[in-house]
C-alpha positions as CSV (number, residue, x, y, z in Angstrom):
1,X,-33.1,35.1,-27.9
2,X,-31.5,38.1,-29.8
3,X,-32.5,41.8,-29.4
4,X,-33.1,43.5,-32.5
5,X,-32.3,47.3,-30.5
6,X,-28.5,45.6,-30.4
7,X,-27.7,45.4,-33.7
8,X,-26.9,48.7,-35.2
9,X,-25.8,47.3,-39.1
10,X,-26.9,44.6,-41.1
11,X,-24.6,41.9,-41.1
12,X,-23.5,38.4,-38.7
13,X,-23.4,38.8,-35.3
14,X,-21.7,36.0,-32.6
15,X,-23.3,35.7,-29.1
16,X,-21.4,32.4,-27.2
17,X,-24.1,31.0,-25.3
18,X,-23.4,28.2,-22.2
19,X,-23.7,24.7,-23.1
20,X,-24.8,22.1,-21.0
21,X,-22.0,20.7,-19.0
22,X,-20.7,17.4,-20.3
23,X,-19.6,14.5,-18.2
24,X,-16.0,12.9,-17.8
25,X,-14.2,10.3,-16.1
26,X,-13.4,10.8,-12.5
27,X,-10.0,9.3,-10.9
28,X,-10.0,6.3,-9.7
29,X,-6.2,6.0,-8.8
30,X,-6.2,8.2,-5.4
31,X,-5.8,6.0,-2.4
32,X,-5.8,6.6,1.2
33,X,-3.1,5.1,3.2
34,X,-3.8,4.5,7.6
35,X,-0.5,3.7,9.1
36,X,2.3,4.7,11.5
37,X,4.8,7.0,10.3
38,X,8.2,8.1,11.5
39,X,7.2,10.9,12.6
40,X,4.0,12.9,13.3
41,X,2.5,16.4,13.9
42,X,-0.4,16.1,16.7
43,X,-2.3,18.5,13.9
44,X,-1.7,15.6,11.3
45,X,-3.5,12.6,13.8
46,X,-6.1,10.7,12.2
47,X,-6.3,13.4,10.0
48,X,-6.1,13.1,6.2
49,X,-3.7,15.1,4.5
50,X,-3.1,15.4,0.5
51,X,0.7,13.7,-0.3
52,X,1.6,15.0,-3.9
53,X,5.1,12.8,-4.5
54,X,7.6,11.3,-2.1
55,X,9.2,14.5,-1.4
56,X,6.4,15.8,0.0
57,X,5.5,12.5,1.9
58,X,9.1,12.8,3.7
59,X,8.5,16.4,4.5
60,X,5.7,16.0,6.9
61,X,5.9,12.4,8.0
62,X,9.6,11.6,7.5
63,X,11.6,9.1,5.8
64,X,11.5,5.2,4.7
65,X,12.6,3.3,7.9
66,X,11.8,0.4,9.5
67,X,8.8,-0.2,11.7
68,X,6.9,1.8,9.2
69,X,5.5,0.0,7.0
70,X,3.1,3.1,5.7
71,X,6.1,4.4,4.5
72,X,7.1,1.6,2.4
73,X,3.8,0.9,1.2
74,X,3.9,4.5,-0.3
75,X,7.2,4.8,-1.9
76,X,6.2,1.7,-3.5
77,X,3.0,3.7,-4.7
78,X,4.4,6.7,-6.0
79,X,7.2,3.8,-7.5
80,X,4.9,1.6,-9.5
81,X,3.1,4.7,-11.5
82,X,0.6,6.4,-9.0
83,X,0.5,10.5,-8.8
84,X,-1.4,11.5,-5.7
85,X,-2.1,9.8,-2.4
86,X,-3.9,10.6,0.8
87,X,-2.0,9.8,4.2
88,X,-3.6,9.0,8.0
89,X,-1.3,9.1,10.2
90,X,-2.1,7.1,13.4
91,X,-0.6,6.0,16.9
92,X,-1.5,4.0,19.6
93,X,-2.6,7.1,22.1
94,X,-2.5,10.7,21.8
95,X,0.9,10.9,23.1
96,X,3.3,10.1,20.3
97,X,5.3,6.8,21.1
98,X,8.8,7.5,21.7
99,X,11.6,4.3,19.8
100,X,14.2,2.5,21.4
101,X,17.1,4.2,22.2
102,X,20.7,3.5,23.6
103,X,23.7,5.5,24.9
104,X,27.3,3.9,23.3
105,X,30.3,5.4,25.1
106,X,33.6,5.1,22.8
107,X,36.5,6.7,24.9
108,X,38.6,7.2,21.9
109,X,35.7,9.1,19.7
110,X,33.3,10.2,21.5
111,X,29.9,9.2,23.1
112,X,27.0,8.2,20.6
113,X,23.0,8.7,21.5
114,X,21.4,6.0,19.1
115,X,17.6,5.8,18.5
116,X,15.6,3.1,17.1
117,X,14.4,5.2,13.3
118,X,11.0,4.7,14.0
119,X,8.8,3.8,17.6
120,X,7.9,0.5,19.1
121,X,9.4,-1.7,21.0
122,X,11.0,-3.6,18.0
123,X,14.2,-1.2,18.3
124,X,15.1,-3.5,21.7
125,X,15.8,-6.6,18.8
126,X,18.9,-4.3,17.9
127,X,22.0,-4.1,19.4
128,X,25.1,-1.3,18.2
129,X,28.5,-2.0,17.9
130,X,31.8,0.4,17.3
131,X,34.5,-2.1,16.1
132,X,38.1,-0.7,14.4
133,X,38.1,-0.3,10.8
134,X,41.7,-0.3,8.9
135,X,44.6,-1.9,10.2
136,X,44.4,-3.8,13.6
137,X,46.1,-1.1,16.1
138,X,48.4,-2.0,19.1
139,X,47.2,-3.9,22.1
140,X,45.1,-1.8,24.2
141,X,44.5,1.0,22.3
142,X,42.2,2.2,19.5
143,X,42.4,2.3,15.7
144,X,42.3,5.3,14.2
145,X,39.3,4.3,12.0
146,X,36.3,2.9,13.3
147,X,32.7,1.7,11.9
148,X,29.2,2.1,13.6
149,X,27.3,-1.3,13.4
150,X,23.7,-2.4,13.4
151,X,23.2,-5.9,14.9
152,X,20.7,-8.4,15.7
153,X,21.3,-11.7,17.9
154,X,21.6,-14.7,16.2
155,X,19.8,-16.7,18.8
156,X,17.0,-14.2,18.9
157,X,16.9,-14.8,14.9
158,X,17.1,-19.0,15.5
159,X,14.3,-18.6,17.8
160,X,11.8,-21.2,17.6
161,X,8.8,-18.7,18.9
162,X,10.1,-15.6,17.3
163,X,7.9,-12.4,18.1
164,X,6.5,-10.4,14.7
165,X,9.6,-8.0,14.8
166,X,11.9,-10.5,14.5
167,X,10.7,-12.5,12.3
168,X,10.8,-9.4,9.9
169,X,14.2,-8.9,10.5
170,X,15.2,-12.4,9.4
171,X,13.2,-11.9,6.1
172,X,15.4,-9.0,5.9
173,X,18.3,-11.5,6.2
174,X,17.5,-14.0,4.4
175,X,16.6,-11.3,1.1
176,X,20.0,-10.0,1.7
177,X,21.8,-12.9,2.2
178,X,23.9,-12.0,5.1
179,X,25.7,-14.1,7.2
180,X,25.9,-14.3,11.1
181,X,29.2,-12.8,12.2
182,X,29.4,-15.2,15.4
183,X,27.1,-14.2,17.8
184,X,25.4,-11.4,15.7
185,X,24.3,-10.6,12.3
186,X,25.3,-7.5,10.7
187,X,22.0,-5.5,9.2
188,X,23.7,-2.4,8.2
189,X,27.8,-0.9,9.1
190,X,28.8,2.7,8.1
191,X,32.3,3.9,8.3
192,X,35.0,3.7,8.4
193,X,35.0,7.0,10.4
194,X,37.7,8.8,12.3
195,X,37.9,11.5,14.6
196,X,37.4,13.8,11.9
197,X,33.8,12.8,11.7
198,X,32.6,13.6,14.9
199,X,34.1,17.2,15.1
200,X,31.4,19.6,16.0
201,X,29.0,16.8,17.3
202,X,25.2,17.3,17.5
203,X,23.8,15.7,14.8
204,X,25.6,18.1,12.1
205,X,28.9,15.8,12.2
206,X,29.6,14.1,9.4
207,X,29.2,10.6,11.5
208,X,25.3,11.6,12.5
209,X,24.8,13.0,8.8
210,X,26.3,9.9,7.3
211,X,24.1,7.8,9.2
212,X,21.0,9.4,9.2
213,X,20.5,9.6,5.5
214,X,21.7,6.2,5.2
215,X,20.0,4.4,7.2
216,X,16.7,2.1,8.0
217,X,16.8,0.7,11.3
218,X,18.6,3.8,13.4
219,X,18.8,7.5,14.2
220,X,22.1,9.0,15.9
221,X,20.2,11.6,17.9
222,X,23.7,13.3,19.4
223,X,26.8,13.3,19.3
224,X,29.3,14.4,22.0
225,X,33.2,14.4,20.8
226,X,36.1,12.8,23.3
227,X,38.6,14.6,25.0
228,X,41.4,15.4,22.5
229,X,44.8,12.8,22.9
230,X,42.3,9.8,24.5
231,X,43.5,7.2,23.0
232,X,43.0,4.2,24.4
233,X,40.8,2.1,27.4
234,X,38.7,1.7,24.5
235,X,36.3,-0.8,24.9
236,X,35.1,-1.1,21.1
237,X,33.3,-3.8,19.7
238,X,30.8,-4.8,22.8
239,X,27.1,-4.1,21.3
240,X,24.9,-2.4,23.5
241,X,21.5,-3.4,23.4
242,X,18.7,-0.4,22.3
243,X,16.1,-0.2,25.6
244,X,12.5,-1.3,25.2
245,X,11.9,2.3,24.9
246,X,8.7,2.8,22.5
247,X,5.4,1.7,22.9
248,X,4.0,-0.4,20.1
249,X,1.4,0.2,18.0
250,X,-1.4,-1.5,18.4
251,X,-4.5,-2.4,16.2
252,X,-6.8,-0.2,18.5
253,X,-4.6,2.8,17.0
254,X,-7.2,2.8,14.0
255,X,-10.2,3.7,15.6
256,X,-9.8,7.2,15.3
257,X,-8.7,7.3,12.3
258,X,-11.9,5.6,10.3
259,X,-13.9,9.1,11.0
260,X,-11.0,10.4,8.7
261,X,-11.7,8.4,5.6
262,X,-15.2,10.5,5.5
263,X,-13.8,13.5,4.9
264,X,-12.0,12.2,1.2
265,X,-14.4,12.8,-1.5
266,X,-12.3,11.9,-4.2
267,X,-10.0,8.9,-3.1
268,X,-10.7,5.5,-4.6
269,X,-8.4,3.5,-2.9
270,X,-7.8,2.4,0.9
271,X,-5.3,0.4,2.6
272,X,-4.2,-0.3,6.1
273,X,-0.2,-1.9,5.5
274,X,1.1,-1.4,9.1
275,X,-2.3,-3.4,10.5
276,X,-0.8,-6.8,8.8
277,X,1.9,-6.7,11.4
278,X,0.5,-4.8,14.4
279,X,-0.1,-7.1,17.4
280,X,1.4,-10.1,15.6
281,X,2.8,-11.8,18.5
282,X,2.7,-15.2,18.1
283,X,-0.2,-16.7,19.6
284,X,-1.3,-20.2,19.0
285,X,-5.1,-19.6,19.5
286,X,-4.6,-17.4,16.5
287,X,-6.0,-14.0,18.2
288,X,-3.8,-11.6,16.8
289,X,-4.7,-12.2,13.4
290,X,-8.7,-12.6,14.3
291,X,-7.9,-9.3,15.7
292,X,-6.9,-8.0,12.4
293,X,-9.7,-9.1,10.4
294,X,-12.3,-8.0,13.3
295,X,-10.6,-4.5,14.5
296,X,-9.6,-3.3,11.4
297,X,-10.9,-5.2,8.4
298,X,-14.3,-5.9,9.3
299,X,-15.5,-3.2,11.6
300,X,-12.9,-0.7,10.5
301,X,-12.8,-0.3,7.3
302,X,-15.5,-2.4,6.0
303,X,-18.0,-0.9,8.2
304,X,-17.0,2.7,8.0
305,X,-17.2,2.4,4.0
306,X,-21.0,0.6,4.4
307,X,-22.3,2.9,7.0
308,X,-20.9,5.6,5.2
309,X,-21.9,5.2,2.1
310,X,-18.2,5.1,0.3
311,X,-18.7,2.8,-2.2
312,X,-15.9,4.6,-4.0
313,X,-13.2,3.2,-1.8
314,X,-12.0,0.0,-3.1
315,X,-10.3,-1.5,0.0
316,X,-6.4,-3.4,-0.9
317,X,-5.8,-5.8,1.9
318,X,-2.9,-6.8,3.0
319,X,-1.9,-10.3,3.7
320,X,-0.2,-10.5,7.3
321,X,3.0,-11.0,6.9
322,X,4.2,-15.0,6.4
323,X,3.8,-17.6,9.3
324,X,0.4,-16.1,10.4
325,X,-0.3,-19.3,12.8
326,X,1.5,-21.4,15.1
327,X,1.5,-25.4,15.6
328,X,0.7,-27.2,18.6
329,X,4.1,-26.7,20.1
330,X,3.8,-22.7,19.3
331,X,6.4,-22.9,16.5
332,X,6.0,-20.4,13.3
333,X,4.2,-23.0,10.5
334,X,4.5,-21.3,7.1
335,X,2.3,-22.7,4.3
336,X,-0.2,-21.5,1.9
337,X,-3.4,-23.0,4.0
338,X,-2.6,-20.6,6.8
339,X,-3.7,-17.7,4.8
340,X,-6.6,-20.0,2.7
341,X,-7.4,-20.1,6.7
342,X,-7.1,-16.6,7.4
343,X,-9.6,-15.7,4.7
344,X,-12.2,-18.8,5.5
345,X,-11.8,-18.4,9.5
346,X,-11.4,-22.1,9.6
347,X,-9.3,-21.6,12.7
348,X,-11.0,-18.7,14.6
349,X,-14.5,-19.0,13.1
350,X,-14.0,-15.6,12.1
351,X,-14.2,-15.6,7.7
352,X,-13.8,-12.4,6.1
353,X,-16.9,-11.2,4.7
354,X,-17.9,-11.2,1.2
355,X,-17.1,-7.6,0.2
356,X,-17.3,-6.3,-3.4
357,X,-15.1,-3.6,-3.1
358,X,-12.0,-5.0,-1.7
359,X,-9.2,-7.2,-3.0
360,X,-7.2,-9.6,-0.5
361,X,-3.4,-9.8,-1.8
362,X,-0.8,-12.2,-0.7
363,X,2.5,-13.0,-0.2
364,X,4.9,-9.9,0.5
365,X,6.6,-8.8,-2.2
366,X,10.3,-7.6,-1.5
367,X,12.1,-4.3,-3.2
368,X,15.2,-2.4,-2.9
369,X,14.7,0.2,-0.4
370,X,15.8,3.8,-1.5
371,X,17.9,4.9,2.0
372,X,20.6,2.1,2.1
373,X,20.1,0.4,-1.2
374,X,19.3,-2.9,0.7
375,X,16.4,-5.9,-0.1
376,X,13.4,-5.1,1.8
377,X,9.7,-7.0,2.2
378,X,7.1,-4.8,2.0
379,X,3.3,-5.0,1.9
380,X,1.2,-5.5,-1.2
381,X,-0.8,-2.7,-0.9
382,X,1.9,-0.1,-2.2
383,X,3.0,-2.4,-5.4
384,X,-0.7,-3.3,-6.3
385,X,-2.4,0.5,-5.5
386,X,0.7,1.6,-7.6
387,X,-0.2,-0.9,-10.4
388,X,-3.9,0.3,-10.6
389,X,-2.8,3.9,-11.0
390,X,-0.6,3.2,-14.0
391,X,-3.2,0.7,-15.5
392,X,-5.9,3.5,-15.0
393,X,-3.9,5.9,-16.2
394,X,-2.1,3.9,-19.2
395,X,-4.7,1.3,-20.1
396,X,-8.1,2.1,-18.4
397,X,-10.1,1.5,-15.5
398,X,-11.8,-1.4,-17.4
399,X,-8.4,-3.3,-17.9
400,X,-7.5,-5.3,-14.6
401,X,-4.3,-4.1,-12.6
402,X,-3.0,-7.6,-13.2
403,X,-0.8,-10.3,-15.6
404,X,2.2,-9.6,-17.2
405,X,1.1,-6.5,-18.8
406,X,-0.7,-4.4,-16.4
407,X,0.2,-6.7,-13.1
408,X,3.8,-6.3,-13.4
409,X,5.9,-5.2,-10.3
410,X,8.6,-3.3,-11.4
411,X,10.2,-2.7,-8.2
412,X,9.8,-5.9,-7.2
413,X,13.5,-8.1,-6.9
414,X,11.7,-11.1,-5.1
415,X,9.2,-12.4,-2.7
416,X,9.1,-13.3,0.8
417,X,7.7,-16.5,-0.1
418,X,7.9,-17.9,-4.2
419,X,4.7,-19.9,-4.9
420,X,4.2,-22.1,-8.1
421,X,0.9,-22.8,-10.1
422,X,-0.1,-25.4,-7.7
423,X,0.3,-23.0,-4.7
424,X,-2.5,-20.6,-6.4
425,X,-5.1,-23.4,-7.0
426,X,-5.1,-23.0,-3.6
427,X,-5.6,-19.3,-3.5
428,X,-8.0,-18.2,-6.4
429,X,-11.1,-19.8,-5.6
430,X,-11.0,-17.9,-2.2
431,X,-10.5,-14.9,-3.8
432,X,-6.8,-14.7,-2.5
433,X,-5.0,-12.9,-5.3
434,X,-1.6,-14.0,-5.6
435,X,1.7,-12.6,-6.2
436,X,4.3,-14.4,-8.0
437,X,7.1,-15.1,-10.6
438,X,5.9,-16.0,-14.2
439,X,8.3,-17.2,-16.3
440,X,9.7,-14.2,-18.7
441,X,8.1,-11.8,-17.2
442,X,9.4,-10.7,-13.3
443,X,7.2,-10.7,-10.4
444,X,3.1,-9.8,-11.0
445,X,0.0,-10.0,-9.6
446,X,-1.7,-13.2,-10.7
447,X,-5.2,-12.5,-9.3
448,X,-7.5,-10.1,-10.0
449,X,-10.6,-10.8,-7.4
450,X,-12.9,-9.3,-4.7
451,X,-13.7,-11.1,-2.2
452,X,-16.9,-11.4,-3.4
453,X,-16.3,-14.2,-4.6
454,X,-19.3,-16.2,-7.1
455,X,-20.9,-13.2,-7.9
456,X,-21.4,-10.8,-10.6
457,X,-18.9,-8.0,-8.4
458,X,-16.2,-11.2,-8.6
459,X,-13.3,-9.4,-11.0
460,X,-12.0,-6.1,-9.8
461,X,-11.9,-4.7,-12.9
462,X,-15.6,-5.2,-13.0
463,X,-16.3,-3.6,-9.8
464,X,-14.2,-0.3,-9.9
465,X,-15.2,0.1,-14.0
466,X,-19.0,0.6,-12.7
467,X,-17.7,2.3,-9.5
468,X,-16.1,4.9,-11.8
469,X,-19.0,5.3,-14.1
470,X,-21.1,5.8,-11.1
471,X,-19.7,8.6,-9.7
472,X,-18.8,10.2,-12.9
473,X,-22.6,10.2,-13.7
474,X,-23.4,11.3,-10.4
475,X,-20.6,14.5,-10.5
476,X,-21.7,15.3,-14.4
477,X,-25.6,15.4,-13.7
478,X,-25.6,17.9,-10.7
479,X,-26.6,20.6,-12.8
480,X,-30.0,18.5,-13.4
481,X,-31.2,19.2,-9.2
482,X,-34.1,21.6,-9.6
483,X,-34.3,21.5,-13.3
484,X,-37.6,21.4,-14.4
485,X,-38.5,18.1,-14.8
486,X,-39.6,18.1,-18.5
487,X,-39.3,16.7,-21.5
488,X,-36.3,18.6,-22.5
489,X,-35.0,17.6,-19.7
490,X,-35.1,13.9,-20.0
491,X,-34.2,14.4,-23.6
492,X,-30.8,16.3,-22.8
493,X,-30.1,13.5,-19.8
494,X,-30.1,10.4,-22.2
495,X,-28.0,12.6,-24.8
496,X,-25.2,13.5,-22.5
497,X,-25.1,10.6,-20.7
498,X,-25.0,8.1,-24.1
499,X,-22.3,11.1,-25.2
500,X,-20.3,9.9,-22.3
501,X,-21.0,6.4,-22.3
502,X,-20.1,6.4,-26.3
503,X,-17.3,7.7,-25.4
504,X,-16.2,4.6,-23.3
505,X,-17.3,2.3,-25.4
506,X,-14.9,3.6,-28.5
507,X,-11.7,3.7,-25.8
508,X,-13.3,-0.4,-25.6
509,X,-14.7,0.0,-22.2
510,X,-17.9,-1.6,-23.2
511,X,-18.8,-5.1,-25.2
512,X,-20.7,-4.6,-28.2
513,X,-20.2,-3.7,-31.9
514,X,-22.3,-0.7,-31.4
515,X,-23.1,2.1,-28.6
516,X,-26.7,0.0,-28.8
517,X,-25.4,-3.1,-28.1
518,X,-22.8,-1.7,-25.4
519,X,-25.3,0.4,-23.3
520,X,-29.2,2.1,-23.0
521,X,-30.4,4.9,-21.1
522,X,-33.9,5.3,-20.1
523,X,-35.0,8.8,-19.1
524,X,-38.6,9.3,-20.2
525,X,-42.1,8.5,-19.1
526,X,-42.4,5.1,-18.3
527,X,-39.7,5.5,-15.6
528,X,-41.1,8.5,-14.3
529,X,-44.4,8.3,-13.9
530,X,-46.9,11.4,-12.9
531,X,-46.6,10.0,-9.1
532,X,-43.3,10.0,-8.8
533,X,-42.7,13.4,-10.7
534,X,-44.9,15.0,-8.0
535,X,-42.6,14.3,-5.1
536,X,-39.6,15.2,-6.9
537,X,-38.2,12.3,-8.1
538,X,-36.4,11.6,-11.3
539,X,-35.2,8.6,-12.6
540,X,-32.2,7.3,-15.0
541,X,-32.2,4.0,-15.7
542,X,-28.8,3.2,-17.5
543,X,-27.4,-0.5,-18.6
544,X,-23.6,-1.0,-19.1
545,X,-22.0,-4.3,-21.1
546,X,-19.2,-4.3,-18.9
547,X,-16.2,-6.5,-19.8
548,X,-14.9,-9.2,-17.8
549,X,-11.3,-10.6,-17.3
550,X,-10.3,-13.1,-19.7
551,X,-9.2,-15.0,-16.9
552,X,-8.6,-18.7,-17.9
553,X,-7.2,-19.0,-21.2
554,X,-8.1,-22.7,-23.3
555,X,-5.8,-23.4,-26.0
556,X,-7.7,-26.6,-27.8
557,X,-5.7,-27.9,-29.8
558,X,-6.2,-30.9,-32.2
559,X,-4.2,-33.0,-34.9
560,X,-6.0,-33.3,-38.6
561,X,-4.7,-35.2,-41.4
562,X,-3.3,-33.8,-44.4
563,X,-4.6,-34.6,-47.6
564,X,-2.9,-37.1,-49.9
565,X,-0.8,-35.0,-51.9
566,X,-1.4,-37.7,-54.8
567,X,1.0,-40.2,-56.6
């Protein structure tokens, strides 16, 4: 109320008084990725930490390398439209695992400490090779140009029991379309080099520079130059197998880290990409993949989000990677009821649970890597969390993160395995969302379910629309603790929060052809009674006429007859 001792003059005064805070849209768009990295800080274990592009992803946990599939999954994210990403960083023990490594001693160059880019003992699949480049040199001694080769056995590749890490490698082989080069297959060469590119050694020569940036599947840790005039006793092209070396991750990893998803209050997203490959030995009784839906999808991250209360992480699960389960004779079997399977637990009695606030997405999509320009599967995760930030941002929350619109993967060049129509009938009743070509339009997600399949949380669109409205109410109305609970006060609740809710409705967020028909919000006496008023309770009561997919599309279509157009 205005003071008549302040005014000194007739005339109009302004005084700017505070208005009651309004209420907006929170992000929906934020994920949280759990995963092995190249490389991390003991300070950065099972600890969150705020990722703001790919730059700064590859300054804390390094690059996009293989055996990682975090780091995939979010280059794909930052790729497909999202902004701003949360990273865990986990290991199997405290002690950081250390990769494969191997020492290759060319007496002509040099002598060459490889490492495996990433740990685990998947490095010990590869094998390096220095072979002549140029012109084939006399007998017994050396070219004067020579390339630095990453192989994998052919027979290792033929296997019929092939472990996890192989079986990876030969997707990467098949996307590529390479060849085996008699005993070996070629998965990446650099060179040709001379002697010249080792000068200096260390890893500042251009050889180790060359190869470091270039690279997936190794790191040249050090280099140590030959003796000048040592020209021959060569013994170049011989591979030399990486050692076991590192110790694999392992689904246990993840238990520390679930503490850590706690401590994000304003993520929306969670996915888990290096758990669909973790452990996946192959095992006939199917434990590996029981594992994954007990260890880390059901009482990992399902439980942690329950107990916790985070109903605002919408949980993107990964398929595991094709040929899940085994026949009789403990040969890969690859076919769409393995995963149908995997969901139901028709093989280990173990289903996954019916969970509103989590999307299952299958198969493996495959992109062009950014390091060495090569074909690449990768989990889902990345591509779809990517698609449901540019859909939020672009389109809406409301709008599902799926068909050719808002579903497309751009990145996305093919598919580790292409299913048809026929493939997803299949799929989409269990709440399997599928991944595939459509005709004109590129690779997309096809689905656009939560596992809760049959019930009114069923469309993912539906779920994380009332998720966000939820916790936009619930960060808008904290100014309302310790009001007064009056009259005014009820009366200032319904018209901010109809403000807001109008709002959505004109951006088409809510069904109807009126704010009245799209919503109501009760805040007055007959929800808050004298009783309840006394012990310090006050109620909202707010309806939403959500939207749901259009998700099959009938065409009818029928012939009429013409009219006689007369004689």
């Amino acid at each position: 109320m205005a003071d008549g001792t302040a005014y000194s003059h007739p005339g109009v005064y302004i005084q700017e008084l505070p208005g009651t805070p309004t209420i907006s849209s929170v992000s929906t768009s934020i994920p949280v990725f759990i995963g092995a990295t190249q490389t991390l800080d003991q300070s950065d274990l099972n600890v969150a930490r705020l990722v703001s592009g790919w730059a700064d992803y590859r300054s804390r946990y390094g690059d996009y390398v293989w055996g990682s599939e975090v780091s995939k999954t979010v280059y794909e994210f930052f790729a497909e439209g999202g902004t701003t990403c949360y990273v865990i960083g986990v290991t199997s023990t405290t002690q950081l695992a250390p990769a494969g490594n191997a020492t290759i001693a060319d007496t002509a160059t040099g002598t060459y400490s490889i490492n495996a880019a990433s740990a685990g003992s998947w490095g010990k699949n590869l094998y390096i090779s220095i072979t002549d480049a140029g012109p084939t040199p006399p007998a017994n001694t050396a070219s004067n140009y020579f390339s630095v080769n990453v192989l994998v056995k052919s027979s290792d590749v033929k296997a019929a029991k092939p472990t996890m890490a192989i079986r990876l490698l030969k997707q990467y082989i098949i996307d590529n379309g390479i060849q085996p080069a008699g005993e070996y297959y070629v998965l990446e060469s650099f060179g040709a080099f001379t002697s010249a590119s080792v000068l200096g050694g260390g890893v500042t020569c251009k050889l180790a520079m060359q190869i470091n940036a270039k690279s997936i599947f190794i790191r040249v840790a050090n280099v140590t130059p030959a003796s000048p005039g040592q020209k021959s006793g060569s013994r170049r092209g011989q591979p030399v197998q990486l050692s076991t070396g590192g110790t694999d991750f392992t689904l246990a990893g993840y238990s520390n880290a679930w503490p850590a998803l706690s401590s994000v209050s304003d993520a929306s997203l969670v996915a888990t990409p290096d758990a669909a490959v973790a452990d996946m030995t192959v095992d006939t009784k199917g434990k590996d993949v029981t594992d994954y839906k007990s260890v880390v999808i059901t009482t990992g991250v399902l439980l942690t989000c329950q107990n916790a209360k985070l109903k605002n992480l919408f949980y993107v699960i990964d398929a595991p990677y094709a040929g899940i389960s085994t026949n009789a004779t403990g040969q890969v079997v690859d076919n769409n009821h393995n995963v149908v399977d995997f969901v139901l637990g028709t093989n280990d009695s173990t289903p996954l649970v019916s969970y509103e606030n989590a999307g299952f997405y299958y198969p493996w999509p495959v992109v062009v890597n950014p390091v060495s320009g090569t074909n690449v599967p990768v989990p889902p995760s990345g591509p779809v969390t990517g698609c449901m930030a540019r859909t939020d941002i672009n389109a809406g929350v409301h709008f599902s993160p799926a068909g050719v619109v808002n579903g497309h993967i751009q990145t996305a060049t093919g598919m580790t395995k292409w299913l048809s129509e026929s493939d997803q009938d299949l799929c989409n009743p269990h709440g399997i969302n599928v991944i595939r070509n459509v005709p004109g339009y590129g690779i997309t997600i096809y689905g656009a379910r939560t596992l809760a399949v049959g019930t009114e949380w069923q469309y993912t669109a539906v779920r994380r629309f009332v998720t966000q409205c939820e916790l936009s109410l619930k960060a808008g109305l904290q100014w309302v603790v310790f009001e007064p609970n009056s009259n005014f006060l009820w009366t200032t609740i319904i018209r901010e929060v109809s403000a807001y809710l109008s709002l959505l409705w004109n951006e088409g967020a809510l069904f109807g052809n009126s704010p009245q028909e799209a919503f109501f919000v009760t805040c007055d006496e007959t929800n808050n009674p004298p009783v309840q008023r006394t012990q310090g309770i006050l109620n909202v009561d707010v309806g939403l006429a959500v939207l749901y997919p259009a998700e099959f599309v009938v065409i009818r279509l029928s012939q009429i007859t013409a009219p006689s157009s007369g004689s």
